[in-house]
N, C-alpha and C positions, 0 to 999 in steps of 0.2 A: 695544628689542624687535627681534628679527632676524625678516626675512619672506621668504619662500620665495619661488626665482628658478630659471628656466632657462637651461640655458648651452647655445648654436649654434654650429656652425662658421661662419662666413663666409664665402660667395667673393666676394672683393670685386672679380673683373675678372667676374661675371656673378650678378645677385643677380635677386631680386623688387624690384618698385618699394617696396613696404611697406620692406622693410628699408635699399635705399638712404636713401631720406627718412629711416626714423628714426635713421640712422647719422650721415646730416645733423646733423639738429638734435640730436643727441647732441654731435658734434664743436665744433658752435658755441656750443653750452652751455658744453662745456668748454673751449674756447680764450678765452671772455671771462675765465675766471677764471685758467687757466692762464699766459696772455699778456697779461692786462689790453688784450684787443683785442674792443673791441666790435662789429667791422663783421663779419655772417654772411657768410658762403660760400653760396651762392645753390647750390640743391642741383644745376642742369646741370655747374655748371662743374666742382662735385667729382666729379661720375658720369663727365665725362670724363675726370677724372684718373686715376679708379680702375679702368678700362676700359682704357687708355689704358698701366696699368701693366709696364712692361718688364718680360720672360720670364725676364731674368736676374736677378728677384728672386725668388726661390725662400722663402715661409712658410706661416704658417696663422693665420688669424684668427678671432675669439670673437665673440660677440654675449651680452647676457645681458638679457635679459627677465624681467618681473615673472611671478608666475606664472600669472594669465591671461593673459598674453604680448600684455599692451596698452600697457608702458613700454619702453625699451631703459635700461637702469639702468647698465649699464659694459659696456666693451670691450677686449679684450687683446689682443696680436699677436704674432707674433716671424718674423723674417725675417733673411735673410742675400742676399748679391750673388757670383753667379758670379763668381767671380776670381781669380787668381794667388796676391794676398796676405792676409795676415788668417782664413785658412780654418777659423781656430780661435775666431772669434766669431760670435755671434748676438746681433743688437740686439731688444730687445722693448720693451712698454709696456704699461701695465696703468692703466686712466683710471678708477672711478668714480666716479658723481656725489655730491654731498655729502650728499644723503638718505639713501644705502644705504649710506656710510662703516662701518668699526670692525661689521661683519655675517659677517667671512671669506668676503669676494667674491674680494678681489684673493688671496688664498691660493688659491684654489679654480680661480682662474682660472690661477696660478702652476703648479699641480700638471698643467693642460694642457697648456701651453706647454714646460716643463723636459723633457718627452719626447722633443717637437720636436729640441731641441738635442741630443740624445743620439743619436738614429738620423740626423742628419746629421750626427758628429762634432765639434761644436761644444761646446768641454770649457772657454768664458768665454761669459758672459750679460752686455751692456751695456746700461744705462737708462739714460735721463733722466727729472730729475726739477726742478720750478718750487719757488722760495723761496714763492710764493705759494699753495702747496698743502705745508704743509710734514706732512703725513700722507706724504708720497711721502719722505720722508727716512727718516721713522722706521722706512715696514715695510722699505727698504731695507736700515738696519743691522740691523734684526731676522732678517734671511734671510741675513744674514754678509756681506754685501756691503761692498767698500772705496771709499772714493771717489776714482774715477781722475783728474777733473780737476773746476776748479774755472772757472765762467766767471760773466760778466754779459750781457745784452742790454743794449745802451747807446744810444740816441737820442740823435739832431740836432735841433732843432726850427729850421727853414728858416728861419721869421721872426725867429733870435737869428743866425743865421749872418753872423761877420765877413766881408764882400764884398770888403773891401778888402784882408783877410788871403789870400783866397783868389785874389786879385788876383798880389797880390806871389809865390805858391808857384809860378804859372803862369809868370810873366815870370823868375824865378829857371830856372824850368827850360825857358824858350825861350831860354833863353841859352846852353846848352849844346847845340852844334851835332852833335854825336855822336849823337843823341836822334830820335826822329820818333813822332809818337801816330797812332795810328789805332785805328778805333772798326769793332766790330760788332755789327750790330743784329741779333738771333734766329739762326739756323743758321751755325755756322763753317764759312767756305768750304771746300771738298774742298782745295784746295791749301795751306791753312792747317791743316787739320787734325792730321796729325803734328807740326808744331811746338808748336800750342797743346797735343794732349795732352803734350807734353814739357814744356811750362811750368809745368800745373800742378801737374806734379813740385817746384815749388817750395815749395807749400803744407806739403810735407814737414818743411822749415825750420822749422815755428813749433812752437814747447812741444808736448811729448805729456804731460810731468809724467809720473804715475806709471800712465798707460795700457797696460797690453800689448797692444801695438799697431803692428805694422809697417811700413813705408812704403808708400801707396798709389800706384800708377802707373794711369795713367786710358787706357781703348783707348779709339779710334776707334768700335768697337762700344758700348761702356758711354755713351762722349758723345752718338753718336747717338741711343742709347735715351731718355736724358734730353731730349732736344731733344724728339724726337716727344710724348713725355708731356706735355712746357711746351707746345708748341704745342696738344694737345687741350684741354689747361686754357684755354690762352690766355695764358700767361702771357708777361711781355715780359722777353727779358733783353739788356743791354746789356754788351759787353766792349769796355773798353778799354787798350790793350795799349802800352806802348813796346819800337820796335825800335832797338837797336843799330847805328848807321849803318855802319862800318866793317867790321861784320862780320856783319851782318845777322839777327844773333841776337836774338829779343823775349828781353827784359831783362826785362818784368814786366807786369802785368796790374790791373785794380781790374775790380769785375762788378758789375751791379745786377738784382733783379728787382722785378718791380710787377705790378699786371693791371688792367685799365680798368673792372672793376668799384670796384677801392679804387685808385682815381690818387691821393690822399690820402698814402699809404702806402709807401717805397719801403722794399726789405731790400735791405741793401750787404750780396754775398756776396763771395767771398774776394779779397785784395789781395797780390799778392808780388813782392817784386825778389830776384834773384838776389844773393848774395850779395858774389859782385865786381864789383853793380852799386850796392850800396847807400852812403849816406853823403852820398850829392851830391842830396839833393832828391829824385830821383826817384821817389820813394814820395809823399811831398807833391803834385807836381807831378801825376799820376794822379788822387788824390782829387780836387786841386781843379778839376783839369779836369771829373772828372766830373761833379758838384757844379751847375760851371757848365752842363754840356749837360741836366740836371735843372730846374733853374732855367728855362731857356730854353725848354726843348719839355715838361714836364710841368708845363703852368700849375694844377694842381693839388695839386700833390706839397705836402707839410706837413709830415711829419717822415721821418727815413729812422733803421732800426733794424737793428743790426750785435748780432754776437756776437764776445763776446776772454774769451780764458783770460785771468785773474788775471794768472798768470804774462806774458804776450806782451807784455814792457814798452816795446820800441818801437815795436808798435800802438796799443798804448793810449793814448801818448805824444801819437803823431800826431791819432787819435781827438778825444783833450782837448783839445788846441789847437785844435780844430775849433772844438768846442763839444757832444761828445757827451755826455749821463750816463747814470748808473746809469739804468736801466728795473727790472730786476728779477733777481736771481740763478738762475743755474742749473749743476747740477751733473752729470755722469755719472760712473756706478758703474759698477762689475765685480763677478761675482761668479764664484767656480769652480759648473760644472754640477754638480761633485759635491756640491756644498755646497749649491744648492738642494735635490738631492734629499736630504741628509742632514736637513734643515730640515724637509722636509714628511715624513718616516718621522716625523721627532719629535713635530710636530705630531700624527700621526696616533695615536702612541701616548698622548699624554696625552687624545685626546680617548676612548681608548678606558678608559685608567685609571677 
């Protein structure tokens, strides 16, 4: 039986408290089942994130409410990032909860969103979607959508981690005197800043598979913005980086983030050696360091959860030998802007038939 719903625009950098809250307990609804993570997001911490949201994300946002407008029942989005590269996509999302499923919400919502892209020139739609929702696959290939890549969330669980393994990765690559680690805690220094954004040019290196998708170069401006936002959340992020002794070039990097609300919980974000630096450990050699300063100053930490393409087989490689697994599959789509709206003309004429 389908039930009658309202659909809002959103601003999510200045709402009513009504709406933030139920955006709240919307998202945490849906990330227990989306992420199989059951610790809420405490609604301050996410009001300052979304407050907090840099200028250079440029979308528009949905609300949809029951039709006394006493539920928030799903939510959709689409945005894009000021930049150089990539000008031809728009990433979206479209979340309902599993009451109001198979009712033509996420269609209805899709028909607001597909506009978006078109008056900002954005002629590809990118989504993610959870193996554990797999309704998110289906209306995907129903709207013509291809699947551009393929990945997994994979966990460590702290108390299986080989100590002794990660012992020898570290002593492997303090051996090699070319080499030097150094760690930064929250904001990269101004005099480090142009190199680090050069480094993460590395990130470029790993599978895109069948993405249209072109290399991201990261400013000084865009990392900033990202810092400020992590900082109103609160969130903690740790880089640690090796430099090349001889020539003083950072060689590569491993990153983590957590927040003290869930110290429980760490996410290892992106890890890269340069190409003519790889081979000799020191990819290894990063992890494990990290691992260790984890261990050491987050007497809470329990498991730590990473994201790899399918394809990324010398992450993975590394990962396993850890002692990561599978968590749960996730995939991103593409689809042409034209081909959303061809999907919903069609739509719209059968329901007229």
């Amino acid at each position: 039986m389908r039930s009658e719903f309202n659909i809002h625009t959103f601003d999510i950098r200045s709402t009513t408290d009504k709406e933030y809250a139920a955006r709240n307990a919307f998202n945490n609804q849906m990330r227990a089942e989306r992420f199989a993570e059951p610790d809420p997001i405490p609604l301050d911490e996410e009001m300052r994130g979304w407050r907090a949201m840099p200028e250079l994300i440029v979308g528009r946002w949905f609300s949809v409410w029951t039709a006394d407008e006493g539920e928030l029942i799903a939510v959709g989005n689409i945005s894009y990032m000021r930049a150089e590269e990539n000008q031809h996509i728009a990433n979206f999302d479209l979340v309902v909860s599993p009451s109001h499923r198979q009712q033509g919400i996420a269609k209805q919502l899709l028909a607001r969103l597909a506009p978006f892209a078109r008056e900002h020139g954005k002629r590809l739609m990118m989504c993610w979607t959870s193996s554990r929702i797999p309704a998110g696959d289906v209306f995907m290939r129903r709207i013509g959508a291809e699947l551009g890549q393929a990945m997994h969330a994979n966990e460590l669980v702290l108390a299986e981690l080989d100590c002794d393994l990660m012992r020898r990765w570290i002593a492997r690559g303090e051996q090699n005197q070319d080499f030097t680690l150094g760690m930064w805690r929250g904001p990269i220094p101004d005099e480090d800043m142009p190199t680090m954004c050069q480094l993460f040019d590395v990130m470029n290196t790993m599978p895109r598979d069948d993405l249209d998708m072109e290399d991201w170069h990261i400013t000084p401006e865009q990392l900033r913005n990202w810092e400020k936002q992590m900082a109103a959340r609160g969130d903690q992020r740790w880089v640690l980086h090796a430099r090349h002794v001889p020539s003083g070039e950072l060689a590569g990097f491993t990153e983590i983030f957590w927040h003290p609300n869930r110290p429980h919980l760490v996410f290892q974000g992106g890890t890269g050696v340069w190409p003519h630096y790889r081979n000799g450990g020191l990819g290894r050699w990063l992890k494990a360091a990290m691992i260790e300063t984890v261990l050491a100053e987050t007497l809470e930490a329990q498991r730590v959860r990473t994201g790899n393409a399918h394809s990324n087989a010398p992450m993975l490689k590394i990962n396993f030998e850890m002692g990561f697994k599978p968590h749960h599959a996730e995939s991103r789509w593409q689809v042409a802007t034209d081909s959303v709206f061809e999907y919903l003309a069609e739509q719209r004429e059968l329901a007229m038939a």
